[in-house]
C-alpha positions as CSV (number, residue, x, y, z in Angstrom):
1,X,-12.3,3.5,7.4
2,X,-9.4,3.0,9.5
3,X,-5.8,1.1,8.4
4,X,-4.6,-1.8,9.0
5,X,-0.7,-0.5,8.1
6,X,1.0,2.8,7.1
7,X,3.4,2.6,4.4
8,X,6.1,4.2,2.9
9,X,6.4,3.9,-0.9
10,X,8.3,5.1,-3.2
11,X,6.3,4.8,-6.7
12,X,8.5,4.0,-9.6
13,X,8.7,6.7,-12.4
14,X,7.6,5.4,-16.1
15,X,11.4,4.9,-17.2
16,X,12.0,2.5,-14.3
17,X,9.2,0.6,-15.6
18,X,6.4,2.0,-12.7
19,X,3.1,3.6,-14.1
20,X,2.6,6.0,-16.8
21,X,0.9,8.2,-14.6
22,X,0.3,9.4,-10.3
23,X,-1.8,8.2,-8.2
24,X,-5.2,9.8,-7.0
25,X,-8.4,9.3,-6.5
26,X,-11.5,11.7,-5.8
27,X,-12.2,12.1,-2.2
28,X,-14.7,9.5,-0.4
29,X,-12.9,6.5,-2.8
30,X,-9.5,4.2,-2.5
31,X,-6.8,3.1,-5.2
32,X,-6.7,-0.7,-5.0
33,X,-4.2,-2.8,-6.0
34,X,-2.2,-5.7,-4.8
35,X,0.7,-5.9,-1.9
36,X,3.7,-8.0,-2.1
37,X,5.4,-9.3,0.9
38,X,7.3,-12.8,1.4
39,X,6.0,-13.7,-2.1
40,X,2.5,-13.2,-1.9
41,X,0.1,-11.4,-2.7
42,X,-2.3,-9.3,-0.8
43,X,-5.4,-7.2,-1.9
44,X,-5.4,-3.8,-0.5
45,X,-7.0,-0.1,-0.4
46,X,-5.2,2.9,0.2
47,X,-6.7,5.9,2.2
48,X,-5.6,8.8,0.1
49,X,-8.4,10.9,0.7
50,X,-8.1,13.0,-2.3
51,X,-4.2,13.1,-2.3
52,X,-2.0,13.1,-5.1
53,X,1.1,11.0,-5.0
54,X,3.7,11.8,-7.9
55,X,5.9,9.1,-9.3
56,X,9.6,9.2,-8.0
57,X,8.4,10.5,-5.0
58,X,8.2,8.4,-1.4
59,X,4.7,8.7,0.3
60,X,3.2,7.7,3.5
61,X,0.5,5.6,2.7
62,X,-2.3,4.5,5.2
63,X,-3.8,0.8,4.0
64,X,-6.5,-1.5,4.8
65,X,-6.1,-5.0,3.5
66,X,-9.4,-7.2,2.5
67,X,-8.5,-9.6,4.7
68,X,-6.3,-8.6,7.5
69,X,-6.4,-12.0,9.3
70,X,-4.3,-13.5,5.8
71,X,-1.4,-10.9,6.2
72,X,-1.2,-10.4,10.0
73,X,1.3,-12.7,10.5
74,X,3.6,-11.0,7.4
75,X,3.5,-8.0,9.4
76,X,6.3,-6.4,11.0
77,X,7.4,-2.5,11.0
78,X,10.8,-2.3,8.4
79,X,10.0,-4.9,6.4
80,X,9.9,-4.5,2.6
81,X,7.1,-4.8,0.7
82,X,5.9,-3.8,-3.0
83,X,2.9,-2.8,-4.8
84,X,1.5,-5.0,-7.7
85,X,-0.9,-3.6,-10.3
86,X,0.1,-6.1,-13.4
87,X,3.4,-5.3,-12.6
88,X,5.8,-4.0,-9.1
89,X,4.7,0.1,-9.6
90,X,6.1,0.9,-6.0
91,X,8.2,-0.6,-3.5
92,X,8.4,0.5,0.3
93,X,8.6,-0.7,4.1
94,X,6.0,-0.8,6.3
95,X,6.6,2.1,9.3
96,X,3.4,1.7,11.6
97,X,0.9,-1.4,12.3
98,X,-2.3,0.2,13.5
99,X,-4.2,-2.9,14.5
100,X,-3.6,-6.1,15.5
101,X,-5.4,-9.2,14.4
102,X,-8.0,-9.8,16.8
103,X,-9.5,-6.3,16.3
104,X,-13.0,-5.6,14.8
105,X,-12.9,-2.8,12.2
C-alpha cells in the first residue's frame, strides 16, 4: 500500500493526556485512527510495518487516508495536524505529499 502523506508526530506521553501505551502493530496490518486538520476529521492508516513508536517521541509516519479525494485540498507540506482516537494522542505537521489527487492507488 502506498501513502497518501508522511507525517511527523510527536505522540503525547500518558501525563499529557496521550495514550496509556505505544503504538504498534504486527507486520502485514495498520493502526487506524482519525486525522485532524482545519477542524475535521479524517479517517486514516498508518504504514508502520511492524514499527514501534514510543510516546514522547516524534516519528515519521507514512499514511493513507480512506478517502484521499475529501482531504486533498487540506493538504499542504508544514501544516499542523493531529491524531484523534477519542481524544488528540499526537500532534504533528505533515513533511511530504506523495500523491496528488487525480492518482489511482
Amino acid at each position: 500500500m502506498q501513502p497518501d502523506v508522511v507525517l511527523r508526530l510527536r505522540l503525547r506521553t500518558t501525563a499529557e493526556g496521550g495514550r496509556n501505551g505505544p503504538v504498534f502493530v504486527n507486520p502485514g496490518t495498520h493502526f487506524g485512527c482519525l486525522l485532524v486538520i482545519e477542524g475535521q476529521h479524517f479517517d486514516c492508516r498508518w504504514l508502520l510495518e511492524g514499527r514501534h513508536l514510543k510516546l514522547g517521541h516524534e516519528h515519521n509516519v507514512p499514511v493513507k487516508f480512506l478517502s484521499f479525494a475529501l482531504v486533498a485540498p487540506l493538504l499542504a507540506v508544514g501544516k499542523g495536524v493531529q491524531m484523534w482516537e477519542g481524544k488528540v494522542f499526537a500532534d504533528g505537521v505533515i513533511t511530504d505529499i506523495c500523491r496528488t489527487p487525480d492518482a489511482e492507488y
